[in-house]
VEXROFI-144073 format. One record per residue (C-alpha): residue number from 1; residue in one letter; x, y, z. Coordinates in steps of 0.2 Angstrom, whole numbers. Layout:
<recs>
NUM,A,X,Y,Z
...
</recs>
This chain:
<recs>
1,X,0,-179,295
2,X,-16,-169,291
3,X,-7,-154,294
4,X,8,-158,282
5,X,-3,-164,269
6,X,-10,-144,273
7,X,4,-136,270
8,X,9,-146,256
9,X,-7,-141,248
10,X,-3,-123,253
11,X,13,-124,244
12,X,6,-132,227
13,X,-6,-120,227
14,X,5,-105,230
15,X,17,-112,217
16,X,4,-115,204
17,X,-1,-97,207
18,X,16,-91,203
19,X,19,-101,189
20,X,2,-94,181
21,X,7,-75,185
22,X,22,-78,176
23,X,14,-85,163
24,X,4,-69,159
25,X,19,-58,160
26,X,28,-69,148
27,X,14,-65,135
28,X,11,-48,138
29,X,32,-43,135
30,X,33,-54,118
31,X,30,-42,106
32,X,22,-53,92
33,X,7,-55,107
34,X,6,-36,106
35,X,6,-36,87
36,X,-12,-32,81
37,X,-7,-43,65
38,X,-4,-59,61
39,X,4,-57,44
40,X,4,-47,29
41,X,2,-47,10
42,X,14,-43,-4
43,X,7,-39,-23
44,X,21,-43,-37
45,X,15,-33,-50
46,X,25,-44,-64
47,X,27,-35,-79
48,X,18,-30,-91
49,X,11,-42,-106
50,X,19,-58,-95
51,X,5,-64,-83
52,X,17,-67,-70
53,X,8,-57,-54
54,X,10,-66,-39
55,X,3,-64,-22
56,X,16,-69,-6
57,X,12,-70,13
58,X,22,-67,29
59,X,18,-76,44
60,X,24,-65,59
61,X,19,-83,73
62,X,28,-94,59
63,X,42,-81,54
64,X,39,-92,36
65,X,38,-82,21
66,X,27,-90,7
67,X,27,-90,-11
68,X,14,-88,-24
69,X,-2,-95,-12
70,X,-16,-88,-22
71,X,-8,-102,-36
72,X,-9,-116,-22
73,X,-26,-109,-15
74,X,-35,-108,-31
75,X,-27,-120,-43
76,X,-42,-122,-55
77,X,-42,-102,-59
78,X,-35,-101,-77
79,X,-21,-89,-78
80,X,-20,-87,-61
81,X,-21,-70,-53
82,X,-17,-63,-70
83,X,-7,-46,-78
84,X,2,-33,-68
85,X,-4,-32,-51
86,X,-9,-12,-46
87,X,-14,-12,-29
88,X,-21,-21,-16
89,X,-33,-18,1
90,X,-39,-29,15
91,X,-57,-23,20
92,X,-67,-31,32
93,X,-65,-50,27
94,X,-61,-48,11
95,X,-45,-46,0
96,X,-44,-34,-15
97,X,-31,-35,-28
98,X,-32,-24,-40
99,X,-26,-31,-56
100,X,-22,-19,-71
101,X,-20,-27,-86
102,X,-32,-40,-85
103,X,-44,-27,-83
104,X,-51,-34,-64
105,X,-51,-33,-46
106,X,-48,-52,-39
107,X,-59,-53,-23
108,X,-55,-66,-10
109,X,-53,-70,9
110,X,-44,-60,17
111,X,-38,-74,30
112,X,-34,-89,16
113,X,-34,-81,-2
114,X,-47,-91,-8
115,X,-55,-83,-22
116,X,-73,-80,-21
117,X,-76,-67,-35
118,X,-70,-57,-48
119,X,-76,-38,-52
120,X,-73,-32,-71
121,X,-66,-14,-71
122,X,-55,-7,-88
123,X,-36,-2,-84
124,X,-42,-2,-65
125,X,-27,6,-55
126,X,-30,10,-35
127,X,-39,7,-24
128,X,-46,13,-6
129,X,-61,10,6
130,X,-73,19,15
131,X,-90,16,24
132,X,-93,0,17
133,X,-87,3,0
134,X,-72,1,-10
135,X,-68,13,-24
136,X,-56,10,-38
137,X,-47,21,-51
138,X,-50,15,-70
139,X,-44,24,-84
140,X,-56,18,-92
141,X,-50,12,-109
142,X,-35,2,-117
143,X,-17,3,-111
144,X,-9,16,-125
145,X,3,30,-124
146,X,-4,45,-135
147,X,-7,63,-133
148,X,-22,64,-143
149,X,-31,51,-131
150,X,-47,58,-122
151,X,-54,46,-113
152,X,-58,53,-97
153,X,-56,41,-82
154,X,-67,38,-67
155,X,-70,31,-48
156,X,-79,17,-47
157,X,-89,13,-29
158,X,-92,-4,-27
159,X,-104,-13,-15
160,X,-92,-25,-1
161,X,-109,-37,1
162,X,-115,-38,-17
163,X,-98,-34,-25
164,X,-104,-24,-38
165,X,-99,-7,-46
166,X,-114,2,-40
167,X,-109,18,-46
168,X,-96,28,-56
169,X,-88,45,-54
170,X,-81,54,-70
171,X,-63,64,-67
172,X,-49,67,-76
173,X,-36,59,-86
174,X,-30,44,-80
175,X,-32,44,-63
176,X,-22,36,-52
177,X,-22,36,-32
178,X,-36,41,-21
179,X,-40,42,-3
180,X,-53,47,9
181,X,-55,63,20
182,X,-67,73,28
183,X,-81,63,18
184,X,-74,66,3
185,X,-62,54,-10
186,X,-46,66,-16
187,X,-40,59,-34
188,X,-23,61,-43
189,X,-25,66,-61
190,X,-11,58,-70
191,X,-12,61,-89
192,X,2,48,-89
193,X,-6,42,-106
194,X,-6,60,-114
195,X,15,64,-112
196,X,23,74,-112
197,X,5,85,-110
198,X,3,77,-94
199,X,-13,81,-81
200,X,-9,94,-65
201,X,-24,90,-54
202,X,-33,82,-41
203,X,-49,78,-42
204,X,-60,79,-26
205,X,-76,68,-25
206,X,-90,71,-12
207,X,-94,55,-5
208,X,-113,58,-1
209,X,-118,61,-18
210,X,-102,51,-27
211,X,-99,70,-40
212,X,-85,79,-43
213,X,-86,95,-34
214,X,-71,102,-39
215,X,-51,100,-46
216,X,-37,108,-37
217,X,-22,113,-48
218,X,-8,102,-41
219,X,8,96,-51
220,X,11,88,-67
221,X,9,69,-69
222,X,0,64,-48
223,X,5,48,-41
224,X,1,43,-25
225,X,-13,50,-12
226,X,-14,48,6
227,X,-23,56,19
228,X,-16,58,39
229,X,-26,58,54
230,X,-25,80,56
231,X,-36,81,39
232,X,-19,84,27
233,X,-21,75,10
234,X,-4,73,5
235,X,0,69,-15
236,X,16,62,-23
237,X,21,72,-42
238,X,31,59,-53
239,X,36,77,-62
240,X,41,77,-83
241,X,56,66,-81
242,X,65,83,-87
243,X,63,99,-80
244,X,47,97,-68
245,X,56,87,-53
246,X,46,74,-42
247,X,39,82,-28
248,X,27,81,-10
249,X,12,92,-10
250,X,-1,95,4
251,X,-20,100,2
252,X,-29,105,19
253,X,-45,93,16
254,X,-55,106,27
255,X,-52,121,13
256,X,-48,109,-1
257,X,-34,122,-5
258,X,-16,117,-9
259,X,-5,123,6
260,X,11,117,6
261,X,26,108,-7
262,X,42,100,-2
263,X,56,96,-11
264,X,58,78,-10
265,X,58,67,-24
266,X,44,53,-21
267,X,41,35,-29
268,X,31,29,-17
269,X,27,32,4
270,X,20,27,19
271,X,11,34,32
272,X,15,29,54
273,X,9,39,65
274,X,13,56,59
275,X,31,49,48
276,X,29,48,29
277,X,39,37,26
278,X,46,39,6
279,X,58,30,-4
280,X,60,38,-22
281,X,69,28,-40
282,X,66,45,-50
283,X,71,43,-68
284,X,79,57,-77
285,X,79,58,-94
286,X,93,70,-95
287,X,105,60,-87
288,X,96,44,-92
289,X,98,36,-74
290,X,87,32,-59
291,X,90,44,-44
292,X,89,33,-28
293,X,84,41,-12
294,X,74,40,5
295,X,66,51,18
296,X,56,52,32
297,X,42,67,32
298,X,33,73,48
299,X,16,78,42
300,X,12,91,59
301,X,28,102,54
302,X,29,97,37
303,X,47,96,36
304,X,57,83,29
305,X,65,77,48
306,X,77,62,38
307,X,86,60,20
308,X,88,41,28
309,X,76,30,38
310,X,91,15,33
311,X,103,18,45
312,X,117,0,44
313,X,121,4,24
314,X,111,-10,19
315,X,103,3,6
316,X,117,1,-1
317,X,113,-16,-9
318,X,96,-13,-15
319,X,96,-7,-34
320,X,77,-1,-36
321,X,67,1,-21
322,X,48,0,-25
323,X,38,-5,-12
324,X,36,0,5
325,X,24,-2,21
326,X,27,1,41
327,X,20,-13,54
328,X,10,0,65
329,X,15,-9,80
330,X,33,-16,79
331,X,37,0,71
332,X,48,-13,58
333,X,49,-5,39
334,X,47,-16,26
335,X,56,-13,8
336,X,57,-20,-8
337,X,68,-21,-22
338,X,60,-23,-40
339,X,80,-25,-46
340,X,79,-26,-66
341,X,63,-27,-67
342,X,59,-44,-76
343,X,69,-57,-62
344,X,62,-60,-44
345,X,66,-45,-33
346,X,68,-44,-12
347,X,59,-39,2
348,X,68,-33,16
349,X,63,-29,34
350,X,71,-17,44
351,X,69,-13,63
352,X,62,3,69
353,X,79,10,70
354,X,82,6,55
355,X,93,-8,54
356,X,92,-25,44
357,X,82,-40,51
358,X,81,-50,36
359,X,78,-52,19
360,X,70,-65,7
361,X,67,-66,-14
362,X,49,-62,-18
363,X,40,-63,-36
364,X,44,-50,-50
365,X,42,-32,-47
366,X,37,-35,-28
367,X,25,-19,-23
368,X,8,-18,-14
369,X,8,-22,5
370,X,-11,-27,15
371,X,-9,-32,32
372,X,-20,-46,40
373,X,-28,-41,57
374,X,-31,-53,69
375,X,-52,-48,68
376,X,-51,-50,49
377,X,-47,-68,52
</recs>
């Protein structure tokens, strides 16, 4: 009977064993256990003058998609997050939205959206992150389209523990993006206040003693900035709206010297790996319409290597894509749809082979991603 009772043991034991092993190889082949995010962040900007920016969370364990949380989160903040929602970050533990029109960046926790302050910056626009600092674009003065206006805008470097602007940088004419490389901030002179005399440069910041040290003639009316892992600084051109076409452009962050321009028109991108992801809702004052497109640039041959990273004809149903953002893991793209501007537009999600997952209705003018890590929260 002792023996049985043995080899019962033996066979528990080895069963128990199993069932653990198979456990663990369960939770290393679910993706979502591989994913080094638990959910992301979507800005809708709202327009203009309205006061309807909105902040929305995915939950990739939950797969629920939820509306207007910093609302529910902070119900005794009057006006809410405010007008026209810019840009927004996750640094550390902290979330930074950077709202335009209400002259502010609205700091909170990154993992609940509870507020815990606000930072008073004019027309503040972009924003990026470096060294335990954010900086933020400000054109520094009123919302006003004139081409005798000279105020010039600045960076301002604000301090992530005090969360105060410790510092400010002057540039040019309304600046808009701005990113980091090689210890220095590269800034997009827009003008876009002074059309149809619009600005052509980018500014270039050295971060050790926050100066300008220089400006690189680019392209009328910059956009966007991003910088990749090889020291390329890549800048979106909105162009003229008549004869100076959107286009990509590429400084070399080691010579701080323009090398390269592709002929892509660009509303917005993404950078994976080394895929710049773009989607583009050009409009052309000639023929008074948007021109929709997408593309996919590789930034080591910098060559357009796709005129379309939606491959089901799903593109096919969204009217102006705005907004766009990659999961760095899952490879899934993530676009938005602003529609006509004034109702509540769609975010869709697209495998990494491009084709449709789902889709839900977000706030107006959906446009800013932040993903939450799992050691933010």
């Amino acid at each position: 009977m002792r023996k049985l009772r043995q080899i019962k043991s033996a066979l528990i034991l080895i069963i128990c064993i199993i069932c653990v092993l198979s456990c663990r190889k369960d939770t290393v082949i679910y993706p979502q256990e591989l994913d080094s995010t638990t959910g992301f962040y979507l800005l809708n900007e709202g327009n203009m003058g309205s006061n309807k920016c909105t902040l929305d969370y995915y939950d990739y364990e939950t797969e629920e998609y939820s509306h207007n949380i910093y609302a529910s989160v902070n119900p005794n903040v009057p006006k809410e997050l405010g007008d026209v929602g810019n840009d927004i970050a996750i640094y550390g533990s902290k979330l930074y939205a950077v709202i335009n029109g209400s002259n502010k960046i609205e700091v909170m926790e990154a993992k609940t959206a509870k507020r815990i302050t606000q930072i008073e910056i004019p027309n503040c626009r972009n924003i990026a992150y470096y060294n335990g600092f954010v900086y933020v674009t400000s054109y520094a003065g009123p919302v006003q389209t004139n081409p005798e206006y000279q105020q010039i805008g600045y960076v301002a470097k604000i301090d992530t523990t005090s969360l105060q602007v410790v510092a400010q940088c002057l540039v040019g004419m309304q600046p808009d993006g701005l990113d980091v490389a090689n210890g220095k901030i590269y800034v997009a002179n827009s003008g876009g206040y002074l059309t149809p005399n619009y600005e052509t440069t980018v500014s270039i910041v050295d971060i050790a003693s926050f100066m300008e040290m220089k400006k690189i003639k680019v392209a009328v009316n910059l956009h966007h900035v991003c910088a990749d892992k090889y020291g390329n600084v890549w800048v979106s051109a909105r162009g003229d709206y008549y004869g100076a076409p959107s286009k990509l452009y590429c400084i070399d962050s080691h010579t701080d010297q323009l090398t390269d321009s592709i002929n892509i028109p660009v509303s917005n991108f993404y950078l994976d790996d080394d895929k710049l992801y773009i989607i583009s809702s050009v409009w052309n004052n000639a023929t008074m319409n948007n021109e929709i497109g997408y593309g996919v640039v590789n930034v080591v041959s910098k060559q357009v290597v796709s005129k379309k990273f939606i491959t089901d004809g799903t593109d096919s149903g969204i009217k102006m894509p705005y907004g766009i953002a990659v999961n760095t893991v899952s490879k899934e793209i993530y676009v938005t749809d602003a529609g006509n501007y004034v109702n509540p537009g769609t975010l869709y999600c697209f495998d990494k082979e491009g084709k449709k997952r789902w889709s839900v209705r977000t706030g107006d003018i959906p446009a800013h991603f932040a993903f939450l890590l799992k050691t933010d929260r």
